[in-house]
Residue, then its C-alpha position, 0 to 999 in steps of 0.5 A: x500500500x502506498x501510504x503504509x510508511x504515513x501510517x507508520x509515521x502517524x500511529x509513531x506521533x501517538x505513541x511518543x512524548x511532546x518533544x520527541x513528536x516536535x523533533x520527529x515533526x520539524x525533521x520528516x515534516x519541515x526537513x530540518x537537519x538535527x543541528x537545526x533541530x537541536x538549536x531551535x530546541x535548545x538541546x544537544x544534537x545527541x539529544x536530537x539524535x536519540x529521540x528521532x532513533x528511538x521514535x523511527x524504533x517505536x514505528x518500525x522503520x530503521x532510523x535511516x527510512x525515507x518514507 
């Protein structure tokens, strides 16, 4: 199905805390860098690292996906 990898994406958002939705957003939405993410933020890019990882984890796609 063609939109398989959007509902993975979307039933992600559900299931992960404010920040991580927020930096999730701002890079697969806005196209953001982590760099760009981490300053707008005002955390580490490790912070923002972590927190895209472990919300592409919670949605079963590798971190690297390009949905």
């Amino acid at each position: 199905m063609a939109n398989d990898g959007f509902t993975v994406e979307i039933r992600t958002l559900e299931t992960v805390d404010a920040k991580t939705r927020e930096a999730f957003l701002l890079h697969r939405m806005d196209g953001l860098s982590y760099p760009q993410i981490a300053k707008q933020m005002g955390v580490s890019v490790s912070a923002i690292e972590k927190r895209i990882a472990w919300a592409m984890d919670m949605g079963g796609l590798p971190v690297d996906a390009q949905v």
